[in-house]
C-alpha positions as CSV (number, residue, x, y, z in Angstrom):
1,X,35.0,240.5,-47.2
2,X,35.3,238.0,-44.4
3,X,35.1,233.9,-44.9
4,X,33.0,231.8,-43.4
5,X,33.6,228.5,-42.3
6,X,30.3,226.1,-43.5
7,X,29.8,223.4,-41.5
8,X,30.1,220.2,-43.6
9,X,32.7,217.6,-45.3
10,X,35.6,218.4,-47.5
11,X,35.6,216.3,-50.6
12,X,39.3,215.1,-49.6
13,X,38.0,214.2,-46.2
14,X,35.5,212.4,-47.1
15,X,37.5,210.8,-50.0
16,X,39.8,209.5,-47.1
17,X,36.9,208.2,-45.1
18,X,36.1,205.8,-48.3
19,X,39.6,204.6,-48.5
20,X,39.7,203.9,-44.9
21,X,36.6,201.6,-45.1
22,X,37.2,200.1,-48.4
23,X,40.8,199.0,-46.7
24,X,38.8,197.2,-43.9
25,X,36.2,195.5,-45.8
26,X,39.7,194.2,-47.5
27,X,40.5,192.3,-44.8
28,X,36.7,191.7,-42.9
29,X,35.5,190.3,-46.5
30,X,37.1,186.9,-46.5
31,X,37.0,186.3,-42.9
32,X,33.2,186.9,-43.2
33,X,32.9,184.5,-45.9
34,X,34.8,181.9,-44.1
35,X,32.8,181.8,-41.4
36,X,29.4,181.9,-43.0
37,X,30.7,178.5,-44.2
38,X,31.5,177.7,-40.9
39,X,27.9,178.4,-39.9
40,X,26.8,176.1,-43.1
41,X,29.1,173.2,-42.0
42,X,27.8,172.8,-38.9
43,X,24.0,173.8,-39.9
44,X,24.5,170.7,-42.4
45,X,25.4,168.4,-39.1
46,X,22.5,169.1,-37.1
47,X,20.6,169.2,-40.5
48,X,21.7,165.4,-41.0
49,X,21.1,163.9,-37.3
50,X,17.9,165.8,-37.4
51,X,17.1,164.0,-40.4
52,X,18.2,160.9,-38.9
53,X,16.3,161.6,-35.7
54,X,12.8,161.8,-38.3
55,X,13.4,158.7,-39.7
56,X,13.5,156.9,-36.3
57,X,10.3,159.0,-35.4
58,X,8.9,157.3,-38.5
59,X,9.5,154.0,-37.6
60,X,8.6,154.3,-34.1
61,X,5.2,156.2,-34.7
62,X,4.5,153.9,-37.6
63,X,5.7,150.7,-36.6
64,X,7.6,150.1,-39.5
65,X,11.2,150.3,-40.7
66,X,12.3,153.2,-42.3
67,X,15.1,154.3,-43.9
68,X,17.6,157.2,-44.7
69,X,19.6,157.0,-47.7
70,X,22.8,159.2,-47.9
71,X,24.0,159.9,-51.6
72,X,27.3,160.7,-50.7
73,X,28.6,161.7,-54.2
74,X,25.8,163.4,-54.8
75,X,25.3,165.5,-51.6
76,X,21.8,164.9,-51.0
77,X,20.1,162.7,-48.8
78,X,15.7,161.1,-48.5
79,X,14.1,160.5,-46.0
80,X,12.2,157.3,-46.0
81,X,10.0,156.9,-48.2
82,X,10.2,160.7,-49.3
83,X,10.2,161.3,-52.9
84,X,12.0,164.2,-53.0
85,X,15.6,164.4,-51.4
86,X,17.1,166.8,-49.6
87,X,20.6,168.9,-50.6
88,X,23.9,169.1,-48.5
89,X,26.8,172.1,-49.5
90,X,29.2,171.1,-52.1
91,X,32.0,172.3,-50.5
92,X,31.6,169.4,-47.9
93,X,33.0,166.6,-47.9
94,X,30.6,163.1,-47.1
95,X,31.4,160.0,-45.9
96,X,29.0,156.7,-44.6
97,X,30.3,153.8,-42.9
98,X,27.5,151.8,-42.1
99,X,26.9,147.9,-42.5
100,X,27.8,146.5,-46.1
101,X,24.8,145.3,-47.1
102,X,23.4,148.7,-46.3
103,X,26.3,150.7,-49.0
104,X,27.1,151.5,-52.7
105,X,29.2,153.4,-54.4
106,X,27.8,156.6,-54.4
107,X,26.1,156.2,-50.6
108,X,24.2,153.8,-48.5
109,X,21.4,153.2,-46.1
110,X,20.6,153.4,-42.5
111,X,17.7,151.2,-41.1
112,X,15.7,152.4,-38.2
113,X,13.3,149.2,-36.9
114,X,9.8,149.6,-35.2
115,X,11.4,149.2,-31.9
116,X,13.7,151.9,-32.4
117,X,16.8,150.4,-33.3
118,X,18.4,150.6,-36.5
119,X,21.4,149.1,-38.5
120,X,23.7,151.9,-37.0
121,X,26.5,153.8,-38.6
122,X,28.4,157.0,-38.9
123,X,28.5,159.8,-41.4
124,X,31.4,162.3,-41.7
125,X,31.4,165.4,-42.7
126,X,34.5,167.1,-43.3
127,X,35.6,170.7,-44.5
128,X,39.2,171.3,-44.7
129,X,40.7,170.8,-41.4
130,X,37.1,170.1,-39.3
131,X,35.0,167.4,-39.0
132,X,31.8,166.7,-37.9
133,X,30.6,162.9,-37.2
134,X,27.1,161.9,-36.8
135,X,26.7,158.6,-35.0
136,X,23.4,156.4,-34.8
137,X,24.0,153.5,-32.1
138,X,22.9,150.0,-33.6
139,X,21.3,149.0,-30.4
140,X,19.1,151.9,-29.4
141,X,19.4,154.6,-32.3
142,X,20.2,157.5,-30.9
143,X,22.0,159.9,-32.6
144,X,24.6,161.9,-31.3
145,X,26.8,164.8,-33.1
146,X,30.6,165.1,-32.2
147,X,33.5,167.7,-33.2
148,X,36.7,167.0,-33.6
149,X,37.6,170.4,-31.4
150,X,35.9,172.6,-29.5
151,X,36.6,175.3,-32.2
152,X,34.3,174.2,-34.4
């Protein structure tokens, strides 16, 4: 009687094999997370000067002021005259400097004016170390994104 070999797995090889790639999706499992909320972050930035950038095609197009209101507590922000409002990540940190007049408690307003100006400001958003700022110049209101570092 002779053996022969069948082509195939062992059940210990392949049991090896599974403990091989459950140890790296150890390690890749976090990292992916983490930068998935990278990716959120700094969708959540363009998300809000985008926004911004729609409000001062409303009053433009319109002829009209318009206005974005930034719940900062809240983590949602509308868009003129918008009824419903628009959601931000919790794990985010908000911030709105803007003119006095234009802030409460919980958030604040920025005007855009027919001729394209608005009342200016700055929001911040912030996760752990980074930070994003979205800045809407007073005089002409554009809006421009900036990063703390290149790394973000």
């Amino acid at each position: 009687m002779s053996w022969r070999s069948e082509p195939g797995f062992s059940l210990l090889e392949l049991i090896v094999v599974l403990a091989i790639m459950a140890l790296g999706f150890t390690f890749v499992a976090p990292n992916f997370a983490r930068s998935l909320d990278g990716l959120r972050f700094r969708a959540a930035a363009r998300e809000v000067a985008d926004a911004l950038r729609q409000t001062r095609g409303i009053a433009l197009s319109q002829g009209r002021e318009a206005v974005f209101f930034l719940d900062v507590t809240g983590h949602r922000y509308r868009i003129d005259r918008q009824r419903q409002s628009r959601s931000l990540p919790e794990f985010i940190e908000l911030t709105l400097e803007t003119a006095e007049s234009e802030t409460t408690e919980s958030g604040g307003n920025i005007r855009f004016f027919p001729d394209g100006s608005a009342t200016g400001g700055r929001v911040t958003l912030t996760w752990g170390e980074r930070q994003r700022w979205v800045d809407v110049n007073w005089l002409t209101g554009r809006v421009t994104v900036s990063a703390m570092t290149d790394e973000d």
